[in-house]
Backbone bond lengths (Angstrom), bond angles and torsions (degrees), N, CA, C in turn:
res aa  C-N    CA-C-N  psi(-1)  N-CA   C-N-CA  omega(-1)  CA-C   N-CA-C  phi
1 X - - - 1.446 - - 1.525 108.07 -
2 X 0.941 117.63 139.27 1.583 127.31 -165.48 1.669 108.25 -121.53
3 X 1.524 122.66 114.96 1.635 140.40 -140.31 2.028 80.27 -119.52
4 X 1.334 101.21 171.51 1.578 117.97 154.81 1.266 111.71 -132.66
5 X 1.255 121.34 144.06 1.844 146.94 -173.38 1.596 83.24 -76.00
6 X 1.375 114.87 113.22 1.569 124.14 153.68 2.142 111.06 -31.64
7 X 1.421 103.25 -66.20 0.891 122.88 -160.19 1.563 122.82 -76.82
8 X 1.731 98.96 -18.70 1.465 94.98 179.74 1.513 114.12 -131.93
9 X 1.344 105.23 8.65 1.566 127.80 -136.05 1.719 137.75 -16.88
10 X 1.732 73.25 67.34 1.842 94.17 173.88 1.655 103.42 -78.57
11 X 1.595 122.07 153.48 1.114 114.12 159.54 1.443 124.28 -74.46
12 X 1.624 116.96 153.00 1.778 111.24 176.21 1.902 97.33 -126.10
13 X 1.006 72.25 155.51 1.846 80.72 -176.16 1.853 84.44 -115.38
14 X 1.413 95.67 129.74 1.646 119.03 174.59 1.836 105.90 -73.26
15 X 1.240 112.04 135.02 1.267 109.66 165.61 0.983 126.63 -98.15
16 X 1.675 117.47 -34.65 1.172 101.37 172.89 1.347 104.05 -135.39
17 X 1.555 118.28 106.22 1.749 132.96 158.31 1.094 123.58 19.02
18 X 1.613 99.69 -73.87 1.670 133.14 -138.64 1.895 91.81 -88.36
19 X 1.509 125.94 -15.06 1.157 115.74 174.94 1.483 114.70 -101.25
20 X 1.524 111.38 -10.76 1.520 98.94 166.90 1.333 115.84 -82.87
21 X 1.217 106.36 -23.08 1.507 102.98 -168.58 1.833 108.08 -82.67
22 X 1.028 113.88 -0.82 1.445 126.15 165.24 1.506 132.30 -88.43
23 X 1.203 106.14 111.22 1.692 114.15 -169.21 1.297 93.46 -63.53
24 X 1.573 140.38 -35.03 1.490 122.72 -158.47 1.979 103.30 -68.88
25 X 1.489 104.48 -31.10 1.550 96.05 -165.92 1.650 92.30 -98.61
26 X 1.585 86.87 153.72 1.479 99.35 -170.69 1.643 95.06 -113.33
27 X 0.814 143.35 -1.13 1.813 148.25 -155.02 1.773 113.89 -138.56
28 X 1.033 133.74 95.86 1.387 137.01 -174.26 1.551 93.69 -86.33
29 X 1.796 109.13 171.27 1.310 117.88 162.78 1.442 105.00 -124.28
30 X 1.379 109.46 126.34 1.463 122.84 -166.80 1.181 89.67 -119.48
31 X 2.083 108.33 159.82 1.375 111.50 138.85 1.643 111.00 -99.76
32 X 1.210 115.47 167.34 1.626 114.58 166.90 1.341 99.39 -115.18
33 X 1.878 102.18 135.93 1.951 119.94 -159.50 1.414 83.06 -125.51
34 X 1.831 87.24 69.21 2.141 93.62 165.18 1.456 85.75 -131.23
35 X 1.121 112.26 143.94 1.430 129.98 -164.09 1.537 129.28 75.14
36 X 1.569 112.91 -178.16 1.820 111.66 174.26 0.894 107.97 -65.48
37 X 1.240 127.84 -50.74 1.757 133.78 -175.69 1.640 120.37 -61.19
38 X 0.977 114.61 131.38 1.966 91.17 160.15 1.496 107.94 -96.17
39 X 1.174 97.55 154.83 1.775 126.35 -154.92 1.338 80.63 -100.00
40 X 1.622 76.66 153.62 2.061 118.56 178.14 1.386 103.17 -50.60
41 X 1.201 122.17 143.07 2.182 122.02 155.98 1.313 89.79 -45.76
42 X 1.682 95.92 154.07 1.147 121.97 -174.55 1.578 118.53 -146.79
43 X 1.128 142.63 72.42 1.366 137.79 169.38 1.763 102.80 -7.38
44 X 1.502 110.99 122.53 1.618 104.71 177.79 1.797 91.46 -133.29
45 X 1.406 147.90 174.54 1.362 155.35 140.70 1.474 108.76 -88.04
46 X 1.169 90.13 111.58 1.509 112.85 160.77 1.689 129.48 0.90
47 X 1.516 95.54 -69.78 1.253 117.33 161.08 1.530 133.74 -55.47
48 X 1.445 109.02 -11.03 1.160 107.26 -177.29 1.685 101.98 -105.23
49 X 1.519 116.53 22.92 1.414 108.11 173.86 1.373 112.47 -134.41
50 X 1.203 112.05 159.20 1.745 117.64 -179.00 1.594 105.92 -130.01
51 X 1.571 121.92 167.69 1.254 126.47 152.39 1.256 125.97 -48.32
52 X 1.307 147.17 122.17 1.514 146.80 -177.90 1.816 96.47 -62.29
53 X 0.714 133.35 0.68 1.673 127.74 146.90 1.443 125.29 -81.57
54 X 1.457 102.19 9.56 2.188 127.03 -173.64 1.550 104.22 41.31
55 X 1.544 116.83 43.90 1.591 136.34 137.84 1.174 99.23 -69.23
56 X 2.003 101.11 130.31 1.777 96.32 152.86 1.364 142.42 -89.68
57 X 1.031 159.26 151.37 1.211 128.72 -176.48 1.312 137.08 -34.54
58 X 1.016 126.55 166.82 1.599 115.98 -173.83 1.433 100.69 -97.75
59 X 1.420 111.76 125.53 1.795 120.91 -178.51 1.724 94.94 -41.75
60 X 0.986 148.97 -87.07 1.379 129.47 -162.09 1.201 136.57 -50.82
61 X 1.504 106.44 34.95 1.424 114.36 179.22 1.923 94.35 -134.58
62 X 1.195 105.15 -21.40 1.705 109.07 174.40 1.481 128.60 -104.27
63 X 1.142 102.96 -11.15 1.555 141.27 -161.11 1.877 120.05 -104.71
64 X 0.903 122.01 49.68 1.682 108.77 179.97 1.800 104.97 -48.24
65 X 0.984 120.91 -27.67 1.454 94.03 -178.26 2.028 102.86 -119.57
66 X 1.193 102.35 55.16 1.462 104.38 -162.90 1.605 106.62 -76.06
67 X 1.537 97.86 9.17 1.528 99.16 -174.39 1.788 114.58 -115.00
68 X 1.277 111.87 -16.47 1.167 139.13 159.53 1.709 115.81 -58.01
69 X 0.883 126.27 123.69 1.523 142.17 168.59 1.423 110.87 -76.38
C-alpha cells in the first residue's frame, strides 16, 4: 500500500499492513519511493502520513479511543 509524507509529499510504500491499521502502534515501517533506488525501512509516525488522494487517515487506525469523547 503506498501512503504520502504530509511534510514532503514523497510517496511511502507500507510494509507492514497489520501496524497501520492498529490504533495501539503509533510508528509504521515504510520505504520512501523517491528516487531510482528504493530506500532502506524506515520507522515513520503515523500521523505524519495521509492517502496520496490528501485523505487523512481514518481516526480508528491512530486513535485507540477514537470512539470516546
Amino acid at each position: 500500500m503506498l501512503l504520502q509524507e504530509k511534510k514532503t509529499g514523497n510517496l511511502v510504500k507500507v510494509m507492514d499492513f497489520e501496524s497501520l491499521i492498529n490504533p495501539m502502534k503509533n510508528e509504521i515501517t515504510i520505504r520512501v519511493q523517491a528516487g531510482e533506488e528504493e530506500q532502506d525501512p524506515e520507522p515513520k509516525q503515523k500521523n505524519n502520513l495521509l492517502f496520496p488522494s490528501g485523505e487523512d487517515l481514518p481516526q480508528c487506525w491512530l486513535d485507540v479511543n477514537y470512539k470516546n469523547d
